[in-house]
N, CA, C and O atoms as CSV, one atom per row, in Angstrom:
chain,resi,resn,atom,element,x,y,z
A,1,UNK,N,N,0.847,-1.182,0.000
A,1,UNK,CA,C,0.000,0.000,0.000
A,1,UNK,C,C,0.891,1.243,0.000
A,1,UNK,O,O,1.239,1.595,1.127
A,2,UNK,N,N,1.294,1.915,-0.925
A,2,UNK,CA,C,1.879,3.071,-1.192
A,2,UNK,C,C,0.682,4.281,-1.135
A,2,UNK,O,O,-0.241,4.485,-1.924
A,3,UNK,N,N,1.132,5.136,0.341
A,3,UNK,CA,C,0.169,6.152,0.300
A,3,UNK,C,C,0.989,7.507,-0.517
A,3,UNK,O,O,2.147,7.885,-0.695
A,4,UNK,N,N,-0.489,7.974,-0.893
A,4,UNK,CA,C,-0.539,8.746,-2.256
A,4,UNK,C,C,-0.316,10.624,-1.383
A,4,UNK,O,O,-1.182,11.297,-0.824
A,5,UNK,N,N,0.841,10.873,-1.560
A,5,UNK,CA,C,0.810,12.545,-0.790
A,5,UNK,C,C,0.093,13.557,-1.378
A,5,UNK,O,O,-0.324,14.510,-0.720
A,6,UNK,N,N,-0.106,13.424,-2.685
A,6,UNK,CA,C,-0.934,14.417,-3.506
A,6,UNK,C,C,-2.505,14.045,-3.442
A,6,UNK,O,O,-3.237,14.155,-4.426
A,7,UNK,N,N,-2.938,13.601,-2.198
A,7,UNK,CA,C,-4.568,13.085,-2.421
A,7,UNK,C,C,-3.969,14.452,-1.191
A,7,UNK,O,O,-5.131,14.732,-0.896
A,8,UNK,N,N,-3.585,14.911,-0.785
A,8,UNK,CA,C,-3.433,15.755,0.628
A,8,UNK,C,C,-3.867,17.119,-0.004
A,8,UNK,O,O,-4.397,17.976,0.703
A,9,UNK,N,N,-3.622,17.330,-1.441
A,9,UNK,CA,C,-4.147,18.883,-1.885
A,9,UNK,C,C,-4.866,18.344,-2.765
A,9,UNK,O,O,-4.903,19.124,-3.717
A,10,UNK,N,N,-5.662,17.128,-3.047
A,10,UNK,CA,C,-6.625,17.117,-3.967
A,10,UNK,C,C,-7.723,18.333,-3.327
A,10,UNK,O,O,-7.886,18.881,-2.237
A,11,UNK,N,N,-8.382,18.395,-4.752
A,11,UNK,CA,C,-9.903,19.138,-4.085
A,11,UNK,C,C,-11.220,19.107,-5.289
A,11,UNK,O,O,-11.220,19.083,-6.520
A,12,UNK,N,N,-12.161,19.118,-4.379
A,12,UNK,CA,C,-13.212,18.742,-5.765
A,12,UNK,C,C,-14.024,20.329,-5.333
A,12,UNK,O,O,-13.626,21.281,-4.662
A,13,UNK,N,N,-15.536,20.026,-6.191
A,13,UNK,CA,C,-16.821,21.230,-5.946
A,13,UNK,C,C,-16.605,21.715,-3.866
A,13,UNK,O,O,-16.523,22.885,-3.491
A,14,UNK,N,N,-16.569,20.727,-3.078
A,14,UNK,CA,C,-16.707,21.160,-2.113
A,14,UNK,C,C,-15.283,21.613,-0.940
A,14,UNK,O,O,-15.291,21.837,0.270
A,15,UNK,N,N,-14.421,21.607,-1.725
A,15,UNK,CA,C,-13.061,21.665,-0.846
A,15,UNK,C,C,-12.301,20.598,-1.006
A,15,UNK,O,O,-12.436,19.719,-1.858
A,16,UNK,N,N,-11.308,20.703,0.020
A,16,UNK,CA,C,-10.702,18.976,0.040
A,16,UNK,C,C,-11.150,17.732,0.172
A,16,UNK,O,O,-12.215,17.596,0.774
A,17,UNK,N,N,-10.600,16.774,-0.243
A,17,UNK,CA,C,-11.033,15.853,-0.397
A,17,UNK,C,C,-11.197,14.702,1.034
A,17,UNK,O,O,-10.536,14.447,2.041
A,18,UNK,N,N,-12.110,14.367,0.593
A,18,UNK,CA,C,-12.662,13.951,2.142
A,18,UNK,C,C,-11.933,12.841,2.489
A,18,UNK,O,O,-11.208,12.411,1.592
A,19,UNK,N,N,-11.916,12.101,3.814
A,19,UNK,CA,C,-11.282,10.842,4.030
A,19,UNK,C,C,-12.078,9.777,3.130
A,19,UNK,O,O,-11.244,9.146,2.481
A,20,UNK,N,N,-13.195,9.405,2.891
A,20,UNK,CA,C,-13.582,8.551,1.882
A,20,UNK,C,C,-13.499,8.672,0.819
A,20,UNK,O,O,-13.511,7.542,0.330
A,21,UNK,N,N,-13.391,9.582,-0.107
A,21,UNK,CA,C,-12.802,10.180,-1.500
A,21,UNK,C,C,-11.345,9.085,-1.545
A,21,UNK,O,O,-11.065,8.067,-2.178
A,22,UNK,N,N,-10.605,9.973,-0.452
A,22,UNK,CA,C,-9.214,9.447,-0.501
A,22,UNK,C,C,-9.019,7.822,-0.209
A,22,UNK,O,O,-8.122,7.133,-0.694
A,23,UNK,N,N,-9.889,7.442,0.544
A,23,UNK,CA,C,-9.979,5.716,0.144
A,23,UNK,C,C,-10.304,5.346,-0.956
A,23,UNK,O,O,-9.620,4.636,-1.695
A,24,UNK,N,N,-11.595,5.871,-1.229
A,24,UNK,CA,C,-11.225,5.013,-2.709
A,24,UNK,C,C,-10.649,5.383,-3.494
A,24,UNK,O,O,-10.818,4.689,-4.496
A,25,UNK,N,N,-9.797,6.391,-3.686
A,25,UNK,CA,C,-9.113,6.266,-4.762
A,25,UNK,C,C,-7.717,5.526,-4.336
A,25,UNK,O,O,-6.999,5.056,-5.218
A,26,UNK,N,N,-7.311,5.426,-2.786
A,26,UNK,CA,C,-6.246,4.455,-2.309
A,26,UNK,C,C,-6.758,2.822,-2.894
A,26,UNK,O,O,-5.945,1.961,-3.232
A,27,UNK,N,N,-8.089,2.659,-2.918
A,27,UNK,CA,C,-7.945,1.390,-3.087
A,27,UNK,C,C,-8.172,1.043,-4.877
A,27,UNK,O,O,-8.244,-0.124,-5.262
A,28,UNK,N,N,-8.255,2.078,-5.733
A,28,UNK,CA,C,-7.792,1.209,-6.827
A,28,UNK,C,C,-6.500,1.071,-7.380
A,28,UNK,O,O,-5.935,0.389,-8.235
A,29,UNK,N,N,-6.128,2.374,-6.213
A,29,UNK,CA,C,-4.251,2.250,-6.442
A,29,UNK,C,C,-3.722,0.899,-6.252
A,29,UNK,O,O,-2.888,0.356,-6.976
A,30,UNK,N,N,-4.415,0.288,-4.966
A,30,UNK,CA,C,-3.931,-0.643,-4.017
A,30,UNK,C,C,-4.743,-2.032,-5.055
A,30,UNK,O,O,-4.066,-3.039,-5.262
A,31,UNK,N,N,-6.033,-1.953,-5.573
A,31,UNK,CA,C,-5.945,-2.999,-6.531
A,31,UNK,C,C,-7.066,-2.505,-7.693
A,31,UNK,O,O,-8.247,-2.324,-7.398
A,32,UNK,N,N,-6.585,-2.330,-8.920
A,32,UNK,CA,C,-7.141,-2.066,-10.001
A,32,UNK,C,C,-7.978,-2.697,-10.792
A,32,UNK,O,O,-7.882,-2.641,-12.018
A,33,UNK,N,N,-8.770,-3.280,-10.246
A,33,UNK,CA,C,-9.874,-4.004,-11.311
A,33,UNK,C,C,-11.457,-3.343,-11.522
A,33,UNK,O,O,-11.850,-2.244,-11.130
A,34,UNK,N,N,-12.058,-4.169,-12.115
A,34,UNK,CA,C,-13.600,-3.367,-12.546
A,34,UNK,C,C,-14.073,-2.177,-11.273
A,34,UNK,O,O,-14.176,-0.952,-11.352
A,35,UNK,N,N,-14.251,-2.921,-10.355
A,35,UNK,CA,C,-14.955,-2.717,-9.100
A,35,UNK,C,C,-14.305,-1.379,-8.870
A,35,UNK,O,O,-14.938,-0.326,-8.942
A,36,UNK,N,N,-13.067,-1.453,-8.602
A,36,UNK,CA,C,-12.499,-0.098,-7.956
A,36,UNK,C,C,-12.258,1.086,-8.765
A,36,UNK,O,O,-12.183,2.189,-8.224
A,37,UNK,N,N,-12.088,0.890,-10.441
A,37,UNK,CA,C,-12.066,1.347,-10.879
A,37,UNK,C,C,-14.057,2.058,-11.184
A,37,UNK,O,O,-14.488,3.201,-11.329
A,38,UNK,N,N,-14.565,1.045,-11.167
A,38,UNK,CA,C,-15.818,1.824,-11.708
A,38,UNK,C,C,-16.224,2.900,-10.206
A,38,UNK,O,O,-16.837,3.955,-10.043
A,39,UNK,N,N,-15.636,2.121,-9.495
A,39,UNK,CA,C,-16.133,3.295,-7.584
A,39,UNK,C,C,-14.898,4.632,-7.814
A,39,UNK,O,O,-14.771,5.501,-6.951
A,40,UNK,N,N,-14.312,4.624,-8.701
A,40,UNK,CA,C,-13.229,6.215,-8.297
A,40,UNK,C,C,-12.942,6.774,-9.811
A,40,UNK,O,O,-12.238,7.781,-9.744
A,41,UNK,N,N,-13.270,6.429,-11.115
A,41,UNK,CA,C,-13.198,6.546,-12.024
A,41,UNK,C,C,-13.349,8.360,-12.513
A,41,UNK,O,O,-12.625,9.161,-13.104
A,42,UNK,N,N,-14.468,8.388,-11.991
A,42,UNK,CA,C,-15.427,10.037,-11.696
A,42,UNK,C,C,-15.051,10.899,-10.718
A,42,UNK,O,O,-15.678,11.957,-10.773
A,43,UNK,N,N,-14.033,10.811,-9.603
A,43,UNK,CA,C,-13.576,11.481,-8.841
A,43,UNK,C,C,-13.124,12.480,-9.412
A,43,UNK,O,O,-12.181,12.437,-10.202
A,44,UNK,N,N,-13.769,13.555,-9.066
A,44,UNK,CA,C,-12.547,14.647,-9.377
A,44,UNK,C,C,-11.521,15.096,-7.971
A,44,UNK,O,O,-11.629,15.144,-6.745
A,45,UNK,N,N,-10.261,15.436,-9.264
A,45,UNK,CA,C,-8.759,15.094,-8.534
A,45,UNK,C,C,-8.783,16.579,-8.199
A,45,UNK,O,O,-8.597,16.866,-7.017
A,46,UNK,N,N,-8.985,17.562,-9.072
A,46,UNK,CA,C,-8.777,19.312,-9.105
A,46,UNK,C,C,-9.609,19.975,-9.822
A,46,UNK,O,O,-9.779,20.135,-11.031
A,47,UNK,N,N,-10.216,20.419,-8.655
A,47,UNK,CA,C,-11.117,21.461,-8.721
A,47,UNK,C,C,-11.253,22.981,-8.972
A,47,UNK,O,O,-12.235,23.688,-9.196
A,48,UNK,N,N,-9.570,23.312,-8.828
A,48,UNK,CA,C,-8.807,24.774,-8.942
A,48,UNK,C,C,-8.745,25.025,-10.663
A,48,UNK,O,O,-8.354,24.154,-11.440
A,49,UNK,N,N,-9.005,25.783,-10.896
A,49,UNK,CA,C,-8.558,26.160,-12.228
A,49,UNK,C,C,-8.858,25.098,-13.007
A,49,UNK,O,O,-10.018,25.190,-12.604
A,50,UNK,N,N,-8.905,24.179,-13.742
A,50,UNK,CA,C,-9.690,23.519,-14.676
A,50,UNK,C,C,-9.856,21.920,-13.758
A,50,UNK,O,O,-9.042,21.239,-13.135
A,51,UNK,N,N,-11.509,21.753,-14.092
A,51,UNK,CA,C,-11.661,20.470,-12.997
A,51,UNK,C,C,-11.461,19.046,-14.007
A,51,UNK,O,O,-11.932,18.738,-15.101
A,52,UNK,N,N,-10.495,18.345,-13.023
A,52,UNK,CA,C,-10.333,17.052,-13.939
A,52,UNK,C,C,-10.819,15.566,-13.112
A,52,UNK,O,O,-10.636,15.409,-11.905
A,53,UNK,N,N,-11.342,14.731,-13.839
A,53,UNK,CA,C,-11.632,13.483,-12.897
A,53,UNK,C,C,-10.883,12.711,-13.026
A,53,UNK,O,O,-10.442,12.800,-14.172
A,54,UNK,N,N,-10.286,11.686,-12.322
A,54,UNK,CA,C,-9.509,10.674,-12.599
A,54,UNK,C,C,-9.474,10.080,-13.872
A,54,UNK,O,O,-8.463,10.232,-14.557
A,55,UNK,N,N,-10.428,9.423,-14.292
A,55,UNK,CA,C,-10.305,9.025,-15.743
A,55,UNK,C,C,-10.059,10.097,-17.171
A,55,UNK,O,O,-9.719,9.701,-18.285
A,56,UNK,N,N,-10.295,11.318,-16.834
A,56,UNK,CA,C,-10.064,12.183,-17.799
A,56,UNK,C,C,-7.683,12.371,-17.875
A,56,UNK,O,O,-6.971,12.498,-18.870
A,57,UNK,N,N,-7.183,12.273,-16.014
A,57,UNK,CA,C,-6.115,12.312,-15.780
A,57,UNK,C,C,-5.249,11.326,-16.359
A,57,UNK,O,O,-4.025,11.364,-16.487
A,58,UNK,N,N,-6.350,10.134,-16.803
A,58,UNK,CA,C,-5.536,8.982,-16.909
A,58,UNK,C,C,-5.293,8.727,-18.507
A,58,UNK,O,O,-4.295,8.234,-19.035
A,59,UNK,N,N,-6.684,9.280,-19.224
A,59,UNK,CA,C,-6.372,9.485,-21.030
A,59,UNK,C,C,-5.543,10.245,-20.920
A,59,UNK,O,O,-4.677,10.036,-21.770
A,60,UNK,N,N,-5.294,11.170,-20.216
A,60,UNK,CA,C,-4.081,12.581,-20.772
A,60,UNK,C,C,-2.589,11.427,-21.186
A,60,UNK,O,O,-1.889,11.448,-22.198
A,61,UNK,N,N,-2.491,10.406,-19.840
A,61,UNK,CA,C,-1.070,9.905,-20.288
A,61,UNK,C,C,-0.722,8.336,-19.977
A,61,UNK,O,O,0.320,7.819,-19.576
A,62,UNK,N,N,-2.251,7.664,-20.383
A,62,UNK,CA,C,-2.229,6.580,-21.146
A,62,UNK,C,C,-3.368,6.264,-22.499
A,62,UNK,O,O,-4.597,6.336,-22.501
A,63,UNK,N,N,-2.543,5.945,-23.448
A,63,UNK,CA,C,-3.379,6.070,-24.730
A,63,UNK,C,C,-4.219,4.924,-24.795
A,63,UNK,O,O,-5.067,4.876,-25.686
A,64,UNK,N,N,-4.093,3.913,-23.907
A,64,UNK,CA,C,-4.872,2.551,-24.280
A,64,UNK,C,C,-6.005,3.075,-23.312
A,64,UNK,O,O,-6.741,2.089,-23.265
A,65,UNK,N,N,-6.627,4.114,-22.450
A,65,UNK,CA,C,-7.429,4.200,-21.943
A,65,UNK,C,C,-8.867,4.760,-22.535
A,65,UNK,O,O,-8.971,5.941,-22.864
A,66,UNK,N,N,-10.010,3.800,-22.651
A,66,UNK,CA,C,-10.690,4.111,-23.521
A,66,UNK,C,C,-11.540,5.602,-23.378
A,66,UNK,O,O,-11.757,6.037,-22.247
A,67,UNK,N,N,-11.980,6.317,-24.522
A,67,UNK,CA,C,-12.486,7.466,-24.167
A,67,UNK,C,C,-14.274,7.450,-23.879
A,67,UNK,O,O,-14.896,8.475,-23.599
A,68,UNK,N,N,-14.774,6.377,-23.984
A,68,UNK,CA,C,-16.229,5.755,-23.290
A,68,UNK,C,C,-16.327,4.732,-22.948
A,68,UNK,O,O,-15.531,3.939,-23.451
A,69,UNK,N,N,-17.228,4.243,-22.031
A,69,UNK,CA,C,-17.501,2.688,-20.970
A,69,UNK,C,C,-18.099,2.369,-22.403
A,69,UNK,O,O,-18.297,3.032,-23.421
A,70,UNK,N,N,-18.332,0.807,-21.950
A,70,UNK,CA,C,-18.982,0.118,-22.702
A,70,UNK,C,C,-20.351,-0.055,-22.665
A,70,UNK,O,O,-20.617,-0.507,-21.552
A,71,UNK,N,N,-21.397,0.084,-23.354
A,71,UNK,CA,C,-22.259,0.168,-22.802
A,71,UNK,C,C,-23.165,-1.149,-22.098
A,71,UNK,O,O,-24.299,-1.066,-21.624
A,72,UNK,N,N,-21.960,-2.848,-22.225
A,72,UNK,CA,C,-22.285,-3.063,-21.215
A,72,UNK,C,C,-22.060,-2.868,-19.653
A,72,UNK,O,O,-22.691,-3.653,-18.944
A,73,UNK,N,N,-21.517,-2.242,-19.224
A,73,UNK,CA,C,-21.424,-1.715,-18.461
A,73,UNK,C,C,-19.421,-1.886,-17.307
A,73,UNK,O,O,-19.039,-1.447,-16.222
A,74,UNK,N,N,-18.697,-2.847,-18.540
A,74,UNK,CA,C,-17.869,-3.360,-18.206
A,74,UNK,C,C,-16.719,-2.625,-18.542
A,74,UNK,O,O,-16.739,-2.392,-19.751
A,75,UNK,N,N,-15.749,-2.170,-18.003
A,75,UNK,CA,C,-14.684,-1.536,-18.979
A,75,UNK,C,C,-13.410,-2.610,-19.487
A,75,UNK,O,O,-13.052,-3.588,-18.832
A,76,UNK,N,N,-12.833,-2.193,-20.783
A,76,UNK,CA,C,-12.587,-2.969,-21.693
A,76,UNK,C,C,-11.099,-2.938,-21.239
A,76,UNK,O,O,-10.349,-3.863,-21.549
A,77,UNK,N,N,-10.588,-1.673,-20.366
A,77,UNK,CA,C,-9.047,-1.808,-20.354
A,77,UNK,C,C,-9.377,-1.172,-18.566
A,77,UNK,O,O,-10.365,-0.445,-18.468
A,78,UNK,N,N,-8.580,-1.453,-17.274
A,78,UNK,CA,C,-8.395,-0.971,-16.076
A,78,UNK,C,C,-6.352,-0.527,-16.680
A,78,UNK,O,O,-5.574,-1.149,-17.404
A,79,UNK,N,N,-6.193,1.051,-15.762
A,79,UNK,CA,C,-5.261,1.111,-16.113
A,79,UNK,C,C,-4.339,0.612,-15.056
A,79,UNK,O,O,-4.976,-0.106,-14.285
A,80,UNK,N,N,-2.837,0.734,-14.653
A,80,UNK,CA,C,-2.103,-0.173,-13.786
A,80,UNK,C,C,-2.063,0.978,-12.419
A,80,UNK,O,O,-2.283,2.120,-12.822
A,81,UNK,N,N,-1.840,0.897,-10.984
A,81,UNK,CA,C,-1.540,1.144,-10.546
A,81,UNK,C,C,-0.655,2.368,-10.102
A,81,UNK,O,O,-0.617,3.132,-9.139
A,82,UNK,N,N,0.325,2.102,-11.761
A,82,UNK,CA,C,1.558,3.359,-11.767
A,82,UNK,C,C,0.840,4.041,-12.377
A,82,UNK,O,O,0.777,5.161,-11.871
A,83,UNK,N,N,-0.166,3.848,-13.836
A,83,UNK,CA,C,-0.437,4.786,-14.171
A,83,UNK,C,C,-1.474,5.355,-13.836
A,83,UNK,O,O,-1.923,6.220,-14.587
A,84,UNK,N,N,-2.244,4.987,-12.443
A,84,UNK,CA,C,-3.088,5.672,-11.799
A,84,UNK,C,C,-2.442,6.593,-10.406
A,84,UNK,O,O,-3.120,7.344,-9.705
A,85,UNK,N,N,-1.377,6.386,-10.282
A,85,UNK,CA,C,-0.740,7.042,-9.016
A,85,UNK,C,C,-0.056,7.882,-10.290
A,85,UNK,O,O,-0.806,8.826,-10.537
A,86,UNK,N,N,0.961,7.880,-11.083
A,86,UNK,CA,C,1.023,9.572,-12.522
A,86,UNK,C,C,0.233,10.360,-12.288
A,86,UNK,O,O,0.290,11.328,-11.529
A,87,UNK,N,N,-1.080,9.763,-13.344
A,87,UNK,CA,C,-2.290,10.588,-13.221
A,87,UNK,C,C,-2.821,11.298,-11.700
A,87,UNK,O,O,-3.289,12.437,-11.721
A,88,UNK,N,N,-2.770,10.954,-11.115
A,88,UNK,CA,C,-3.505,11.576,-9.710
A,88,UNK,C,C,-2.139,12.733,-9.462
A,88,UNK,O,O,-2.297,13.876,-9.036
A,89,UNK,N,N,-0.758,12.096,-9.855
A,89,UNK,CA,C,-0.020,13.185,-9.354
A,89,UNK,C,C,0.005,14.431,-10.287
A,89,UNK,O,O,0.337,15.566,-9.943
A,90,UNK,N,N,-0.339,14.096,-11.339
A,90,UNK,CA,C,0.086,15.148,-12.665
A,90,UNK,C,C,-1.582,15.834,-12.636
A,90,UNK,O,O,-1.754,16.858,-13.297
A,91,UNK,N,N,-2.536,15.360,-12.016
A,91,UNK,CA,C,-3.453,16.552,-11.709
A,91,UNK,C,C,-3.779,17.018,-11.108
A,91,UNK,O,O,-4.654,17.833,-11.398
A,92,UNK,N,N,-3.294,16.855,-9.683
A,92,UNK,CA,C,-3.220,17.770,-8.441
A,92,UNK,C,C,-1.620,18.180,-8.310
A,92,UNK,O,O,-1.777,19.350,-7.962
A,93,UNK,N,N,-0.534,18.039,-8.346
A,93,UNK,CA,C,0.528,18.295,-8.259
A,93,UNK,C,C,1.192,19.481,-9.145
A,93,UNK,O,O,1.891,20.393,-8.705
A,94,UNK,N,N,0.721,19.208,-10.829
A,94,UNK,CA,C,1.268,20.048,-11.830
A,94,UNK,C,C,0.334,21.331,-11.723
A,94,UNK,O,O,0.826,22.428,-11.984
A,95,UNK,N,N,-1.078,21.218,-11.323
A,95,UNK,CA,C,-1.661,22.560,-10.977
A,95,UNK,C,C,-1.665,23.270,-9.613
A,95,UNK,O,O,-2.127,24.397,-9.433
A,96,UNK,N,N,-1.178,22.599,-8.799
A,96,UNK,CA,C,-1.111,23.257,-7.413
A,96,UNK,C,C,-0.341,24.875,-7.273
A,96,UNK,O,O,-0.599,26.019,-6.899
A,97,UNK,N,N,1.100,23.804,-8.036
A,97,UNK,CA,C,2.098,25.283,-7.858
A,97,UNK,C,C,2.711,25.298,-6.423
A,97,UNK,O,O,3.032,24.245,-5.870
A,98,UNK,N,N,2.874,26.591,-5.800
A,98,UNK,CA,C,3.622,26.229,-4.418
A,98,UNK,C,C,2.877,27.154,-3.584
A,98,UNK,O,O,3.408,27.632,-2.581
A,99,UNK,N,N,1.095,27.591,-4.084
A,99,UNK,CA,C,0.284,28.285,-3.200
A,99,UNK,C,C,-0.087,27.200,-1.724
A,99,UNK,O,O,-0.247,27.614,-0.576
A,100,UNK,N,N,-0.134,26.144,-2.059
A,100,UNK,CA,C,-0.001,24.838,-0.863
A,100,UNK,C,C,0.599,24.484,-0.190
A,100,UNK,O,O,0.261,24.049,0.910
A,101,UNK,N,N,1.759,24.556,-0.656
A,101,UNK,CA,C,3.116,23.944,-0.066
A,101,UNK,C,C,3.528,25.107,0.555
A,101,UNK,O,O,4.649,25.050,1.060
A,102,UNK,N,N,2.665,26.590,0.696
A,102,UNK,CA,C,3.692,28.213,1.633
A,102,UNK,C,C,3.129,27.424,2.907
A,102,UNK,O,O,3.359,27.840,4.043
């Protein structure tokens, strides 16, 4: 279980991100299949300046990630672990800046 430091300045519509937000998106870090992915998929990561959800973070910088579900309701590719801990960092991290970190 590699905890994620950039879930610490995530933020969505209502502020930071809550302790259950931040579980699930720990647990599809922690295991990536249908289930966890379809429970954190829609999270939004950043809410500051342009809002992105996890799965929008994860097309930016993996290309095998499809750009719609299936409409049975199954998704056709889960991405890995690393490239769900990237994504979460490259959309709360690359927009933060160092207004967080004063």
């Amino acid at each position: 279980m590699k905890k994620l430091i950039a879930l610490e300045f995530g933020t969505n519509m209502f502020g930071n991100l809550k302790p259950e937000v931040k579980a699930r998106l720990q647990a599809v870090v922690d295991n990536p299949c249908q289930e966890t992915w379809d429970d954190a998929y829609s999270i939004i990561l950043n809410a500051e300046g342009k809002m992105i959800t996890l799965w929008q973070a994860v097309i930016k910088i993996d290309w095998d990630m499809p750009q719609r579900k299936s409409l049975d309701g199954e998704w056709s590719y889960i991405p890995t672990s690393e490239i769900i801990i990237k994504a979460i960092n490259n959309a709360i991290l690359k927009d933060v800046g160092t207004k967080h970190l004063n």
